[in-house]
MARTOR-481343 format. One record per residue (C-alpha): residue in one letter; y, z, x negated. Coordinates in steps of 0.02 Angstrom, whole numbers, plus 50000, padded with zeros to 5 digits. Last residue first. Example, Ala and Ser with C-alpha at 12.3 -4.5 7.8 and 13.67 -1.06 7.14 Angstrom:
<recs>
S499475035749316A497755039049385
</recs>
This chain:
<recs>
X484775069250218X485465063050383X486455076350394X487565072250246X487675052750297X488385061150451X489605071450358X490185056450246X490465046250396X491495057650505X492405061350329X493095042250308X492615035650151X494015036950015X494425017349952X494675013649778X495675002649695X495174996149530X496564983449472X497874996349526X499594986249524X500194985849686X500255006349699X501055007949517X502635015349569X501865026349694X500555034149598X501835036149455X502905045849576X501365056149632X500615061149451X502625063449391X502885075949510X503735073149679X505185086549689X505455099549815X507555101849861X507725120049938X508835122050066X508675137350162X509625148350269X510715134750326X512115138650485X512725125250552X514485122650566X514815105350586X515545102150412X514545115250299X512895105450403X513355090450340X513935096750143X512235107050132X511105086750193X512255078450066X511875094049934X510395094049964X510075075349949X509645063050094X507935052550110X506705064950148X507125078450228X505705093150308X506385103650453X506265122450494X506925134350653X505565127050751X504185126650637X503535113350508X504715100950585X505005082550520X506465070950433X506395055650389X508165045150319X508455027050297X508565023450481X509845039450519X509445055150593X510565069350503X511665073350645X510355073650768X509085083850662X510385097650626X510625100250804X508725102850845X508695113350684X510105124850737X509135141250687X509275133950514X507795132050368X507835115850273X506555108850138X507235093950061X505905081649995X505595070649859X504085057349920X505235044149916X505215043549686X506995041849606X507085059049549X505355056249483X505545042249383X507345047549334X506685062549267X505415055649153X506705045049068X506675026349110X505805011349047X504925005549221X503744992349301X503424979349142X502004968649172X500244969149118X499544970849277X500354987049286X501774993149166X502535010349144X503455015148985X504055035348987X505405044948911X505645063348863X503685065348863X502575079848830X502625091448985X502675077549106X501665068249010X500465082749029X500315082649213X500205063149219X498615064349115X498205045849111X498945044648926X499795033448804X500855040048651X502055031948548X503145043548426X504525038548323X504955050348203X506445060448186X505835078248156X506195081748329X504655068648358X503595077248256X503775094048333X503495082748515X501915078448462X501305093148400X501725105148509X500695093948646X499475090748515X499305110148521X499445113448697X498005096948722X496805107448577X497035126248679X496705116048841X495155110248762X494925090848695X494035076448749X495365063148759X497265072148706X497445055848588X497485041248730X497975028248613X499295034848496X500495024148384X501505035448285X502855029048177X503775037848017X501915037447942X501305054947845X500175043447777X498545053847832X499445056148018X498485040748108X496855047748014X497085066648062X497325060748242X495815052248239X494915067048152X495495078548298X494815066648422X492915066148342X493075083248358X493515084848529X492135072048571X490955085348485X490545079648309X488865077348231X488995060048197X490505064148097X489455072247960X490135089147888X491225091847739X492825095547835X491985105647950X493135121947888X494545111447876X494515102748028X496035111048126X497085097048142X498515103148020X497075109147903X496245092147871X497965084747859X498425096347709X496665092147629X496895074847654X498645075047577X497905084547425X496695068847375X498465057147343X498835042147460X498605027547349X498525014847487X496925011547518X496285025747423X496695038747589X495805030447699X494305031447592X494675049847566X494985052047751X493185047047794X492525059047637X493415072547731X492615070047897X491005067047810X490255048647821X488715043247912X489705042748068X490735027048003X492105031448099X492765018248276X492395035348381X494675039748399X494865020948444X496575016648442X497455031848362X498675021148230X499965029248116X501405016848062X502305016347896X501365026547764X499745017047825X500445000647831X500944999047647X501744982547602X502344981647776X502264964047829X500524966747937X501554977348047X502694962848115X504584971748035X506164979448100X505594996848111X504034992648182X504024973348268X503324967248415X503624948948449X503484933948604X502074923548633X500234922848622X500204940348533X498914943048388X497894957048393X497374971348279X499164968948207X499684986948246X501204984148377X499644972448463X498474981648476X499864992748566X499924980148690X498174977248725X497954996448767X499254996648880X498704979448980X498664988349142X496664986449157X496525005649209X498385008649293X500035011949185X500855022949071X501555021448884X502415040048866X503815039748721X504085055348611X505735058048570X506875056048407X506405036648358X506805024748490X505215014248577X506084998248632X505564986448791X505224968448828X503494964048890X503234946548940X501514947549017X500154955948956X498304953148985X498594935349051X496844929749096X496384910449081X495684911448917X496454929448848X498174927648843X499484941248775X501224942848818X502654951948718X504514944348764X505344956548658X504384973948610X505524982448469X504585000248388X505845010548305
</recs>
């Protein structure tokens, strides 16, 4: 268990994180989302000691992280998958790890396996791909077999079969009883990864909700209705809180009513309803609009009249 309460961070006249309160439960994986510059990465600096908080606490199963007599078996860390002396191999890197707290030689072997190293295990790491590199990372954070997992990004840089196998992974680890913190910008995969997801932006707390709820609650959910009484259906569903538009004549688009709400209305007036098929946002366009205030590096798409005469101007 991971317990954030009041969590804030101040650097100079900046307020990185402000006033964070949230628990990670063991049992489920936990997706930490927000914007570039969100504060995510400060914050879990933070659950692993590598900075101090300015206010408020973070504690790992009911201690700071510097209290626990033997970090490593407690909490695994994936900050910085690249911070490896690249002189070292990938196996003598874990064998330093692994003296620190008198993790025996076979658990680096075992770990080297799990992560798919094994047969580069006595390679340099400056030779590693990014994927690699990542692999190694995650071998680190698991050396002490830790009931906590801290992970910074840990699906950077690797193939679709590496992200179905962290993916496995994770979430294997997690129905094992661990806790298990991961961060990532690939909504798509949270989606697939995740039971319950963190959001902050500008370094405050947005959402601590299951992934469902995020997008269940999101406006962009849309009914898709199909009736030859469209026209009538329209009137009796127009309201101020509700949108609806027409892709054809005998179909409209809802957003802001339920199928079942919009079934029941047209059940009660007798309309006939071919279709009603509920279309959910995903978790890329929910997040998107949860977070819309709090992108630090907004970007603005240059209107196509102007990109194609740039383009003949070449």
């Amino acid at each position: 268990m991971i317990e954030a309460q009041g969590l804030t961070k101040r650097y100079g006249g900046k307020t990185a994180v402000s006033d964070l309160t949230f628990d990670v439960r063991p049992g489920i994986v936990t997706g930490f989302l927000g914007p570039n510059g969100a504060g995510k990465s400060t914050t879990m600096r933070m659950i692993v000691g590598l900075d101090t908080p300015s206010a408020g606490t973070v504690t790992v199963n009911g201690k700071p992280y510097a209290e626990h007599r033997a970090p490593l078996r407690e909490v695994g860390a994936l900050l910085e998958a690249r911070s490896i002396h690249t002189g070292r191999s990938a196996r003598n890197h874990l064998l330093a790890l692994a003296a620190t707290t008198g993790i025996p030689v076979r658990r680096v072997d075992e770990v080297l396996e799990l992560v798919g190293l094994a047969e580069v295990a006595g390679k340099r790491v400056r030779g590693f791909s990014l994927g690699m590199g990542q692999r190694l990372g995650i071998a680190s954070a698991l050396l002490g077999d830790p009931h906590t997992l801290v992970l910074d990004e840990p699906v950077n840089g690797l193939d679709p079969e590496g992200i179905l196998w962290i993916r496995t992974l994770l979430r294997s680890l997690a129905a094992e009883g661990r806790t298990v913190f991961v961060s990532s910008h690939l909504m798509s995969e949270m989606a697939l990864t995740a039971e319950q997801v963190i959001i902050i932006g500008k370094g405050r707390l947005l959402a601590d909700v299951d992934v469902s709820e995020v997008i269940t609650g999101s406006s962009r959910n849309v009914v898709k209705v199909r009736t030859p009484k469209a026209a009538e259906l329209r009137e009796l569903l127009a309201r101020p809180a509700v949108t609806i538009a027409s892709s054809a004549a005998d179909r409209l688009e809802v957003t802001g009513l339920s199928s079942d709400e919009i079934g029941t209305a047209a059940l009660e007036h007798g309309i006939p309803v071919f279709e009603l098929t509920p279309v959910l946002a995903s978790l890329e366009e929910a997040f998107m609009e949860l977070t819309r205030d709090s992108v630090e590096f907004g970007i603005t798409a240059p209107a196509m009249e102007s990109v194609e005469s740039a383009g003949g101007q070449r």
